[in-house]
N, C-alpha and C positions, 0 to 999 in steps of 0.2 A: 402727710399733706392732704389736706381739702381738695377732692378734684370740684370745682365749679364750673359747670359748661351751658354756654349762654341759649345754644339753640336747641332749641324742644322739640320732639316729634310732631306734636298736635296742640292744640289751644284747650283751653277750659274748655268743658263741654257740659252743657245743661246747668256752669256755673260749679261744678264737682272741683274739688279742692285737691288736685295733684298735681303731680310735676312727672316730669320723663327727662332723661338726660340724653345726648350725643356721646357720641365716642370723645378721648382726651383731643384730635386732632381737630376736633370743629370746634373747639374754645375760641371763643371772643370777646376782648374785654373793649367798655369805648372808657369815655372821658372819667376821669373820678373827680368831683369838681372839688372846691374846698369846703367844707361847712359852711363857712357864711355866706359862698356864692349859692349854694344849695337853699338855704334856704330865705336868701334873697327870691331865688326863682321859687320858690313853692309858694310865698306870700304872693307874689306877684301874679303867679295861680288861683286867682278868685273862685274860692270853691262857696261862697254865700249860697242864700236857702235858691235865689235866682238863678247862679251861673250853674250848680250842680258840681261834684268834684270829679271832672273824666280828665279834666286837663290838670287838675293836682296831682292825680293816677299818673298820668303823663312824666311828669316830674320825678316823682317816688321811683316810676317804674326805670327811668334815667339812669340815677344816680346807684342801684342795685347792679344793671346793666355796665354801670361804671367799674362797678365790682367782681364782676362776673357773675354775678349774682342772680341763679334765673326766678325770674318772675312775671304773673301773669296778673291782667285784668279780667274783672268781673263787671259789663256791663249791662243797665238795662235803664228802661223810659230815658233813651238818646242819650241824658247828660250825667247820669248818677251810675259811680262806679265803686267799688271794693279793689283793693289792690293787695296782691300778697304774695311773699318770696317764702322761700324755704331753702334751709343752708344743710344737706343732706351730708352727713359721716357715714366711719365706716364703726363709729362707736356704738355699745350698749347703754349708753346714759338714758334717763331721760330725756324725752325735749322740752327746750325754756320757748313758750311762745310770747309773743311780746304782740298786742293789740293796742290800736291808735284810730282817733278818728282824723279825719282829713278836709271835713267842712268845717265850717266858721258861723258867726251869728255877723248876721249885716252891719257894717259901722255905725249905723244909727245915724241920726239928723243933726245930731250936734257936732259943727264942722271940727277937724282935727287939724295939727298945727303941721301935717304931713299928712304927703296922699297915702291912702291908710293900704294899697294895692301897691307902695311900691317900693316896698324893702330896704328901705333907706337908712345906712350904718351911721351913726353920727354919736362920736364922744363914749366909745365902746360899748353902746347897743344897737340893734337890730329893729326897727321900727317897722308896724303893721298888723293889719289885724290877722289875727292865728298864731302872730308869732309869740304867745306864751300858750294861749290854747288851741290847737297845741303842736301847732308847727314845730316849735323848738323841739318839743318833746321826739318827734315822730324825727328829724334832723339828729338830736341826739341819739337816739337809737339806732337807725341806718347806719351812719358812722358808726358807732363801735362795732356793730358785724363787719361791716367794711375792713375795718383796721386788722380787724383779726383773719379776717380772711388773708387780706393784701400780708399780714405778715406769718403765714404760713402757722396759723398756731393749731395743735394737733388736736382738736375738739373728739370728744368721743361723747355728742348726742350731735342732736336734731337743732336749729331755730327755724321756729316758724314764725313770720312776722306776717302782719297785716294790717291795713288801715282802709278803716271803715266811712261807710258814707250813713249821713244823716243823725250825728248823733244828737247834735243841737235838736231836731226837731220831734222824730218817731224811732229813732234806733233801726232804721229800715237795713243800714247796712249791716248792724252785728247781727241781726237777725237772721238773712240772707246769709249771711257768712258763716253762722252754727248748721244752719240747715243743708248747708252743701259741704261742710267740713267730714266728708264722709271718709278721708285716707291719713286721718291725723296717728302717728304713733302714741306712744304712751306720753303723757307732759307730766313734769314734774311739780309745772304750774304755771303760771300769765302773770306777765309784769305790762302793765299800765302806764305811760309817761304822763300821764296828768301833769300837771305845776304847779307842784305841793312844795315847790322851798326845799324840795330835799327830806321832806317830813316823808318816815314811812307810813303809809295810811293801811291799816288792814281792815276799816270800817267806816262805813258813810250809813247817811240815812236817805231811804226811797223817797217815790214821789206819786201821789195819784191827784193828775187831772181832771177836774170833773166839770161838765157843762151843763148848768141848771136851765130852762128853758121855761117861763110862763107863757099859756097862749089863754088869749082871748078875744076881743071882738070889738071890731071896729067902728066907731060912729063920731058923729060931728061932733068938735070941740065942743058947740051950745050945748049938745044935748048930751051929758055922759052918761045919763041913767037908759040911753037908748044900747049902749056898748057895753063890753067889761074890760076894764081897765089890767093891761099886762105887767106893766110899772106895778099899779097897787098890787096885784098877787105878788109879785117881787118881795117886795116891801114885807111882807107876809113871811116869805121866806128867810129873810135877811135876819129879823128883829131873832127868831132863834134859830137859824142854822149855827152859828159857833156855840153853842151847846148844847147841841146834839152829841158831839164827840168831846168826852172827858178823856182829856189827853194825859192827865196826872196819875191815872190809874196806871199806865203801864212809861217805864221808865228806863236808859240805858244807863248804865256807869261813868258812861263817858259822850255820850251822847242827847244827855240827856230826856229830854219829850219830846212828841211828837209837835206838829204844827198845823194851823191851817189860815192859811189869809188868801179872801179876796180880791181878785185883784183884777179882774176887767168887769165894765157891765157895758150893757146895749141896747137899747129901744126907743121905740118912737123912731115916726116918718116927717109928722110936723106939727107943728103945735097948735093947730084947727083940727089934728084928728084923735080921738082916743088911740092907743095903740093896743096892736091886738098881738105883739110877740116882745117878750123880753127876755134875755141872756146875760145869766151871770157865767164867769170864772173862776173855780177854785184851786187853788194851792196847797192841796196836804203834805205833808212832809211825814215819812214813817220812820218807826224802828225796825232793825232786825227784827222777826217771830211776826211783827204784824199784816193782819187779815186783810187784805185790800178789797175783798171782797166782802168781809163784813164790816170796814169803812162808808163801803156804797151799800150796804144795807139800811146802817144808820137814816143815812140822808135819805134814802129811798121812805124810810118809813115818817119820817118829816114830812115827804112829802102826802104819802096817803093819810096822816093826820087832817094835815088842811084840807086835804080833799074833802075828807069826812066832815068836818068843819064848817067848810063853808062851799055850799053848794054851786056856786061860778069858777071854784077853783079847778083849773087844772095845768099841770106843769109834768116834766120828764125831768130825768136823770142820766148822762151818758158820762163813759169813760171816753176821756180825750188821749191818754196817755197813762200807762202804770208802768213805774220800775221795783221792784223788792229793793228794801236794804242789800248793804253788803255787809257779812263779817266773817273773816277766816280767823280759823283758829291759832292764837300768837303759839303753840306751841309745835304747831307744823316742823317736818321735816326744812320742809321748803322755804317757810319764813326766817326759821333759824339760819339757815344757809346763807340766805339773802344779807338777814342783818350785819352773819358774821363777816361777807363779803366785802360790805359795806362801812363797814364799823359803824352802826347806830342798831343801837340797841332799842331805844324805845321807839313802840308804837304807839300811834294817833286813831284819833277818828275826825270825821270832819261831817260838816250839815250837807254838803252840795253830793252831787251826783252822778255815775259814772256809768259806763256801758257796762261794766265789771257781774252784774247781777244777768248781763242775760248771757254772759260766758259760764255761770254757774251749773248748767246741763253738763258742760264738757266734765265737773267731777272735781276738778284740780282746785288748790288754794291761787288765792287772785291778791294781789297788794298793789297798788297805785303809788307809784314813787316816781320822780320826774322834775326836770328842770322849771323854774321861772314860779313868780309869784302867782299865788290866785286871785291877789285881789285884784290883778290888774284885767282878768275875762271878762269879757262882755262892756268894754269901758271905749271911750275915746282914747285915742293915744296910746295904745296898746305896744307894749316894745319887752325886747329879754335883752339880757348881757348875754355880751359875745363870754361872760368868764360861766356864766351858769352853764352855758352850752356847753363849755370845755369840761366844764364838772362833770356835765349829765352824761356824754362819752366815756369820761374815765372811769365813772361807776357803773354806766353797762358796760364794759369791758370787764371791769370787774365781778358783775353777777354773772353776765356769762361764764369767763373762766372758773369763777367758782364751780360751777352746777355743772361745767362738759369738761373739764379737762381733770 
């Protein structure tokens, strides 16, 4: 049997990643809600780039609590938290860690047909925003440790679970989270709830942000030749920045090429003034193997051409955001395990993107597998079935036992 006991000697401290147990007689269990009240309340936890996820923490940290489950918060800047349990045996297995993020991207401005905060079950789904990205996922997960605990099932490893903050925007929480992961046992590997359809993903493709910036000099609309125009160095940029990088030279099996599309720009104050700053956005999209740093070399040297070029030129180059691809190897211990658990045998790859690359420090193979559609992230009207969520339980229940029992 699992001893799980609810109260801890001491709190996280400096953010360090352990746990402490009580004796068997201070166990305490509270409520265990259902699934879909569960994660009715975690939608209704508006963890957007705004609200910050301390009160989705809140939640998560609940329904563990409901379990016996001990679990601790990671807080900092007031409203941005990390939350994470650990389900301690008295086994020699590895441990299966299971990572999730816990914010959301904002509904956006196009009204939805339901308040997108309020978990509203209607006609067997679940409506709201997070609830495919990836609330559901992060609810399926919970529950199957849950289940397995509550039914006494005799594990011989570790689960460590956690859910991170910030992943929509900088990764600030897996970040934090590797960096204080300082008392993890041995893992056998990380499972990801993403909302793949139930597709095993052991590969995606990275991403590097990059903020081009022209400056120049201000002067009255009559007189342009008094100023230098930040728009026309733009313009300068644009006509050959997308071939700079020959993305056809390098190529995945399955993922095919790389990517790149602009996709914000910015300047000008008003239309009587030359403008003397303008901002573009870019969008790369990587392969596994690729250089993100000889990506920004590329552009970088684009830009010291026009420099050279044309002597009013001048512009920077900044990294907004870099992730690495992800690819683990399908012939792993750990994925075979998984599949066999599982029954799906094949592996996918997919374009989009995952915190998965900055768990790659810890060593272990990583696959993203997980309830509810993708296409529906980042959309109006975001909703899971209450049947996928019952899926995505039954199969972690199933990877688990596969890998600790």
């Amino acid at each position: 049997m699992i001893k799980l006991l609810q109260c801890a000697k001491g709190p996280v401290m400096s953010g360090a990643f352990f746990f402490e147990f009580c004796k068997p007689e201070c166990q305490l269990h509270g409520i265990i809600w259902p699934m879909k009240e569960f994660l009715k309340k975690l939608i209704q936890a508006d963890s957007g780039p705004d609200a910050g996820e301390l009160n989705a923490s809140g939640v998560i940290q609940k329904a563990f609590e409901g379990y016996g489950i001990e679990c601790e918060m990671d807080v900092w800047d007031g409203n941005r938290a990390n939350v994470m349990a650990r389900v301690r045996t008295p086994g020699q297995r590895k441990a299966l860690m299971i990572v999730c993020h816990h914010d959301v991207v904002s509904p956006g401005d196009v009204p939805w047909d339901h308040d997108p905060f309020s978990g509203l079950e209607l006609d067997g789904v679940i409506h709201g925003r997070g609830a495919t990205d990836m609330k559901g996922g992060i609810v399926a997960a919970v529950t199957a440790m849950g289940q397995l605990v509550s039914e006494d099932v005799a594990l011989q490893g570790d689960i460590i679970f956690a859910a991170t903050a910030g992943e929509e925007t900088d990764s600030c929480g897996v970040d934090r989270f590797v960096q204080n992961a300082t008392d993890l046992p041995d893992l056998a590997g990380i499972m990801i709830p993403e909302p793949t359809g139930f597709d095993m993903i052991n590969a995606h493709r990275g991403l590097l942000w990059l903020e081009i910036s022209t400056v120049g000099k201000t002067a009255h609309g009559s007189k342009p030749h008094l100023g230098v125009n930040a728009i026309k160095a733009m313009a300068l940029v644009l006509d050959r920045l997308e071939t700079v990088i020959d993305f056809s030279r390098v190529t995945h099996p399955d993922l095919g090429t790389g990517s790149m599309s602009i996709n914000t720009i910015s300047g000008g104050k008003a239309l009587n003034v030359v403008p003397d700053h303008c901002c573009l956005g870019v969008d790369i999209r990587t392969l596994p193997g690729q250089d993100h740093q000889g990506l920004l070399a590329q552009v970088q040297a684009l830009l010291d051409a026009l420099t050279r070029d044309h002597s009013d030129f001048n512009a920077n180059v900044t990294i907004q955001r870099s992730m690495e691809a992800l690819e683990t190897d399908p012939q792993s211990g750990f994925v075979k395990a998984v599949c066999d658990a599982t029954d799906i045998q094949s592996l996918k790859s997919v374009g989009f993107t995952t915190d998965g690359p900055k768990l790659t420090p810890l060593g272990v193979p990583i696959l993203v597998f997980g309830p509810g559609d993708g296409a529906m992230c980042h959309k109006p009207n975001e909703f899971i079935s209450i049947a996928d969520l019952e899926q995505g339980v039954a199969y972690y229940k199933q990877i688990i036992t596969a890998l600790l029992t």
